[in-house]
C-alpha positions in Angstrom: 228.3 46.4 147.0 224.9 45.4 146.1 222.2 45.2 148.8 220.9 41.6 149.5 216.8 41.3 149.7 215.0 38.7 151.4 212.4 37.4 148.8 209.3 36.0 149.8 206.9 35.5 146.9 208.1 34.2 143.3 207.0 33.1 139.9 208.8 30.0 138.4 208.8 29.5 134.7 210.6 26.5 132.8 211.2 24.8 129.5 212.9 21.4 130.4 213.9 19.8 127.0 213.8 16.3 125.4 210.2 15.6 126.7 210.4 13.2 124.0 212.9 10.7 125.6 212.5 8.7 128.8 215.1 10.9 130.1 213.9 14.3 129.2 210.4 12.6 130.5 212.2 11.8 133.8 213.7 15.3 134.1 210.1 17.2 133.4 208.6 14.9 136.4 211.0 15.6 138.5 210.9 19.5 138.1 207.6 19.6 138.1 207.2 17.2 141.2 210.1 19.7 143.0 208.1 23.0 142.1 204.8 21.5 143.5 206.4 21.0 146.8 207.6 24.6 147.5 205.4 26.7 145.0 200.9 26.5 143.9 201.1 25.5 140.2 199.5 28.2 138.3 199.5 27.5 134.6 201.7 24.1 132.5 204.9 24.9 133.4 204.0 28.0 135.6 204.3 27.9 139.5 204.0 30.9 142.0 203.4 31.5 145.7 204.6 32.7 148.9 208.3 31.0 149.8 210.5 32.3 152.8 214.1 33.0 151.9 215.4 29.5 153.2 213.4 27.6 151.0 214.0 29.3 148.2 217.7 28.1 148.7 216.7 24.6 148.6 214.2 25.0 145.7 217.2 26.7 143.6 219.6 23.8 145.0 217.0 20.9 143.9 216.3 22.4 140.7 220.3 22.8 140.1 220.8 19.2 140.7 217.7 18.2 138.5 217.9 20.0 135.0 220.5 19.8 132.4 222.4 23.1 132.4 222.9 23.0 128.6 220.1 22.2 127.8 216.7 23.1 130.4 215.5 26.4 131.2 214.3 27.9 134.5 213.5 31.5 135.4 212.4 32.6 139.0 211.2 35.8 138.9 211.5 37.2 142.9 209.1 39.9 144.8 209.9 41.1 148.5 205.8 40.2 148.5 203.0 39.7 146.6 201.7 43.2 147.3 204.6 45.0 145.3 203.4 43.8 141.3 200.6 44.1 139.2 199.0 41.0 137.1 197.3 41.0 134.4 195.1 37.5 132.9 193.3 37.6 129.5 192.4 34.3 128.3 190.6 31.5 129.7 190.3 31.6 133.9 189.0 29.3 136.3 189.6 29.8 139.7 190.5 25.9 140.8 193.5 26.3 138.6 195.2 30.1 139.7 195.6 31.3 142.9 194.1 34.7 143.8 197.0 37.5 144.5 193.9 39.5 146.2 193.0 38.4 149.2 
């Protein structure tokens, strides 16, 4: 039996297809507008932040009911907290559009 963590901090990447169509349009807005409420966009389609266990049920239920399974792509990648990983930035940084992990 595998031991069950409580998450509180997470990374959420996605690819939503067809941003071509009015309906693939629809579907990016939508995903985007869903990971805004729970999560501090980071990056295009990058979102992070702190989240508490309960919320990250409804963020995974929204996002469920939102993106075509066949077709859209989302990864959450979970931490107990922020303290337990390392990042690492090269590029272009300004600090309006990341949140700091060291506080």
């Amino acid at each position: 039996m595998s031991k069950k963590y409580n998450y509180n901090y997470a990374f959420v990447f996605y690819d939503i297809a067809d941003k071509d169509s009015e309906v693939g349009k629809n579907r990016v807005a939508k995903v985007f507008k869903i990971c805004k409420k729970y999560f501090k966009h980071h990056q295009k389609s990058i979102f992070r932040g702190n989240i508490t266990p309960a919320n990250l049920i409804k963020f995974k239920s929204e996002i469920e009911k939102t993106i075509d399974k066949e077709i859209d792509f989302v990864s959450i990648v979970k931490f107990q907290s922020k303290a337990v990983f390392d990042e690492e930035t090269l590029g272009n940084i300004t600090e309006n559009d990341s949140e700091s992990i060291f506080l």
